[in-house]
C-alpha positions in Angstrom: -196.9 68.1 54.2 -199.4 70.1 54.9 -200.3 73.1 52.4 -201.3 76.1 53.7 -204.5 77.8 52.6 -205.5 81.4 52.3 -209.1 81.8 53.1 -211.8 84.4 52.9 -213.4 85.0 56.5 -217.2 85.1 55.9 -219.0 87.8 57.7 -221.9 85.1 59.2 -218.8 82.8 60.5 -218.1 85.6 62.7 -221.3 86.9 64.1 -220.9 90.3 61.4 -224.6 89.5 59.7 -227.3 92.6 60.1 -227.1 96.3 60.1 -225.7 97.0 63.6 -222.6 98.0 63.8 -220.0 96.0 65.6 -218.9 97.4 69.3 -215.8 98.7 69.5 -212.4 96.8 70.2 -210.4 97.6 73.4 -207.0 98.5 73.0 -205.4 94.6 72.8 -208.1 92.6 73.2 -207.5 89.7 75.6 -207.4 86.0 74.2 -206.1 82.6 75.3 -205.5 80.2 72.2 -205.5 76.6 72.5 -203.1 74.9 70.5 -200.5 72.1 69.3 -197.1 71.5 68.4 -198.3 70.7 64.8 -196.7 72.8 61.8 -200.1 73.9 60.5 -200.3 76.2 63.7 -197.2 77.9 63.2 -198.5 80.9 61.5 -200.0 81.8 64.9 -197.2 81.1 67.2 -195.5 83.2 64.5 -198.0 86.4 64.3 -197.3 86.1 68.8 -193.4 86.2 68.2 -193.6 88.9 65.7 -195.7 90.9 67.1 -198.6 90.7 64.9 -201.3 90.1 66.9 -200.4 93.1 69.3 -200.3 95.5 66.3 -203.5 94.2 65.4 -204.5 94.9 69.2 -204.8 91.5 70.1 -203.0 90.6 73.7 -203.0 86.7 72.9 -201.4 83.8 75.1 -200.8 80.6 73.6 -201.5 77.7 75.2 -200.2 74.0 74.3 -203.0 71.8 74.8 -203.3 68.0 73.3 -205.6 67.8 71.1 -207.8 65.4 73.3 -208.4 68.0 76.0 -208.5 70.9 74.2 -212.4 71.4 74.7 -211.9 70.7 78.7 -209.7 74.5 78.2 -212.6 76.1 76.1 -215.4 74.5 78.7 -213.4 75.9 81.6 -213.0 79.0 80.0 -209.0 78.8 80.3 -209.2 79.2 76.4 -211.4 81.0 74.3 -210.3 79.8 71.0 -208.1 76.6 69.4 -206.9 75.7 66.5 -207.6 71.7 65.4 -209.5 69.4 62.9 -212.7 70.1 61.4 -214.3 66.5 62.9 -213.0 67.5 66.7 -215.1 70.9 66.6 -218.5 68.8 65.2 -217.5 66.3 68.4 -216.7 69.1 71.2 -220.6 70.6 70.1 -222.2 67.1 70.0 -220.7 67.2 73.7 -222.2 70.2 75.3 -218.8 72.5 74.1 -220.0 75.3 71.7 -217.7 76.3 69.4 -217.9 78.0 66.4 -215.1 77.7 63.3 -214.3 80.6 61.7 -210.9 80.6 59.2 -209.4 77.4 57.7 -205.6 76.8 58.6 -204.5 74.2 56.1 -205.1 70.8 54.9 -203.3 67.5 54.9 -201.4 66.2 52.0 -200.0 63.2 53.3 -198.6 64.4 56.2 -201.1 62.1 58.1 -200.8 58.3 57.6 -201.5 54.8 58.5 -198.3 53.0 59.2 -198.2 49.3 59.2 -195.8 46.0 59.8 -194.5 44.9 56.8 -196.3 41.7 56.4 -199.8 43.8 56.2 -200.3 43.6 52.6 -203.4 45.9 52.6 -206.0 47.7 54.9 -208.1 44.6 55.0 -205.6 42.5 56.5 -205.7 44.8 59.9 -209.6 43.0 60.8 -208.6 41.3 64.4 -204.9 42.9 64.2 -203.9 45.5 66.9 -203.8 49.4 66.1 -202.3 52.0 67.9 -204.3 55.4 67.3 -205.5 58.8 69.7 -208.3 58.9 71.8 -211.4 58.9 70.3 -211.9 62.8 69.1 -208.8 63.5 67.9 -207.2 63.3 64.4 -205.8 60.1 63.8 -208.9 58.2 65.6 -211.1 60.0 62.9 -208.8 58.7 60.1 -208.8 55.3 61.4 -212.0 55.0 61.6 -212.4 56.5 57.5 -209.7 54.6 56.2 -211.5 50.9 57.6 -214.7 52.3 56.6 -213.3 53.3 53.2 -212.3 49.6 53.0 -215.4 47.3 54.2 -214.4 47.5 58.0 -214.8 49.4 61.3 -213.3 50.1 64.7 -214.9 47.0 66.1 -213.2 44.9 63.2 -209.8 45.6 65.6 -208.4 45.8 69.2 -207.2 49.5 69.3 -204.4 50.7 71.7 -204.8 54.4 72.9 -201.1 55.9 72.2 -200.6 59.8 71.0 -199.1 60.0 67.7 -195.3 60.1 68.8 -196.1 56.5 70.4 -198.0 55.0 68.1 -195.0 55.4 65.4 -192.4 54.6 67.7 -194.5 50.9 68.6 -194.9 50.5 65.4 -191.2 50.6 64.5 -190.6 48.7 67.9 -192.9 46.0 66.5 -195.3 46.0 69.6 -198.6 46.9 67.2 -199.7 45.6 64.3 -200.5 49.5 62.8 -200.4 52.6 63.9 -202.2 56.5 63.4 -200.0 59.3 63.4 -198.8 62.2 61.5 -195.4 63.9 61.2 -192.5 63.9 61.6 -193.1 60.7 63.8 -194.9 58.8 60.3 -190.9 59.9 58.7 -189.7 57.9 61.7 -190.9 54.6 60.0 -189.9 55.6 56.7 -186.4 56.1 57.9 -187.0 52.0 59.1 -188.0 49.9 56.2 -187.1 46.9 57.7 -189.6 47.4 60.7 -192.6 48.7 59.1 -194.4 50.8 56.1 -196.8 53.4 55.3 -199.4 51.9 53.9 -202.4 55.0 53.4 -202.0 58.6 54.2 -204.0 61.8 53.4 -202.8 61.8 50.1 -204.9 58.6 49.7 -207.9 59.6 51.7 -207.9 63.4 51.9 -209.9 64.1 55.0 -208.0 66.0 57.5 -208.8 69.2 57.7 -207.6 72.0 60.2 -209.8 75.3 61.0 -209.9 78.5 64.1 -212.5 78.7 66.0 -213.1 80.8 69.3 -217.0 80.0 71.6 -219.9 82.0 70.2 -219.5 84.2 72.9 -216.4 85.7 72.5 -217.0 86.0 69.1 -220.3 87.9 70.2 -218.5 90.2 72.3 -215.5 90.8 70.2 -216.5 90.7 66.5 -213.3 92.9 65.5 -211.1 90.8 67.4 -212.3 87.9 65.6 -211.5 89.1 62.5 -208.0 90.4 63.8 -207.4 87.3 64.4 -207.8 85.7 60.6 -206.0 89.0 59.9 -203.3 88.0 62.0 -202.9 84.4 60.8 -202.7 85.2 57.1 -200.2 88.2 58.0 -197.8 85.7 59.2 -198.2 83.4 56.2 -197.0 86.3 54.3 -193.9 86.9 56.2 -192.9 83.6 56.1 -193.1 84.2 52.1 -191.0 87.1 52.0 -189.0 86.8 55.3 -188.8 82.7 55.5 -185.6 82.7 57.7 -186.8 85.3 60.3 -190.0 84.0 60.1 -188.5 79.8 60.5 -186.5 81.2 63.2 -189.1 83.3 65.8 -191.4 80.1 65.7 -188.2 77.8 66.0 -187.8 80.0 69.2 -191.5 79.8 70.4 -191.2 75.9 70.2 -188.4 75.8 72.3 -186.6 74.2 69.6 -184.2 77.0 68.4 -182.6 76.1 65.3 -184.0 73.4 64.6 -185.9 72.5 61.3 -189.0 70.6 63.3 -190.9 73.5 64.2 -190.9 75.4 60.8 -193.1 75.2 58.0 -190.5 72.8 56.2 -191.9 70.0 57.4 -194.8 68.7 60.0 -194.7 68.9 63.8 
């Protein structure tokens, strides 16, 4: 599961550096966020539902985005920030999509894995074996590509099938890959099938996923105070789910569309 991670905005993330002062913030700033189902991001669906961001005078509208075209939103300027991993930002610059990270969400303690057939013994058994992972910028492409460097290979050492992670866990239990990259709850869906497969590495073996905010330099520019209301924001809701954990479990519950259900809270991984 991923642990959740209070962290100190730096005044140079956000554009605060020199003796100016910042320009004023309009009365709920407007701001489209980019985001994901995962569990990591619940803090922010949480500070919408609550009301959080609008008494920090933020007007924010979330937006579910897969993670693989989440910089098409920010180039289009349909977003203007996104919460994902700390490799897809360095990839969405290297493409022509500035970005600029400014808080860390939380990191992953095995709540991202490599799962596996049961007659692969270990990583080095995958070379000319299929694999079921993301597209490449996302996640679980990332940590294929560490884990099989990690262990004397590389992507070109197997035939890789492009599935999201929902997909690749369910063809790995279906026995149509030979591995597969994903995270959870869909990794719990092999471990609730021993007979069809395994999970042979996750983040607790290579700790390398990382998840961060960011907005483009430019609204960060234009709206220094918003950018920091929007940290604010974030770690507000982490503290309500401390002291109010079932209100808290039960507004994001509600944004998800999932009401009542244990999926979409900080319990376990979505």
């Amino acid at each position: 599961m991923r642990t959740l991670l209070r962290a100190t905005v730096l005044a140079a993330l956000v554009g605060l550096a020199g003796p100016a002062p910042a320009p004023a913030i309009a009365q709920e700033t407007k701001v489209a966020i980019g985001i994901s189902g995962w569990t990591g991001f619940a803090p922010l669906t949480l500070a919408n539902a609550a009301g959080i961001f609008k008494k920090n005078g933020l007007d924010v509208s979330i937006k579910k985005i897969p993670q693989k075209d989440r910089h098409l939103a920010i180039a289009s300027g349909d977003i203007q920030c996104a919460a994902t991993t700390v490799e897809t930002w360095i990839s969405w610059n290297a493409n022509g999509v500035a970005t600029k990270q400014i808080f860390q969400l939380d990191k992953s303690y095995g709540a991202d894995g490599m799962a596996v057939r049961n007659d692969i013994a270990s990583i080095k058994d995958l070379k000319g074996k299929t694999v079921a992972a993301w597209a490449p910028g996302t996640a679980p492409y990332f940590m294929l590509a560490w884990i099989l460097k990690k262990n004397g290979l590389t992507l070109k050492d197997v035939t890789i099938v492009s599935l999201d992670p929902q997909g690749a866990a369910q063809s790995c239990v279906a026995g149509q890959n030979d591995a597969a990259m994903t995270y959870e709850p869909y990794l719990s869906t092999v471990r609730a099938a021993p007979d069809k497969g395994k999970i042979i590495a996750t983040t607790l073996d290579y700790p390398m996923v990382m998840d961060t905010f960011g907005c483009t330099p430019k609204f960060i520019a234009d709206n220094q105070k918003a950018a920091q209301a929007l940290a604010d924001s974030y770690f507000e809701a982490l503290e309500m789910i401390g002291k109010e954990q079932a209100k808290a479990y039960e507004k994001i519950a509600t944004s998800c569309y999932q009401k009542g259900r244990s999926a979409c809270s900080l319990g376990t991984a979505a």
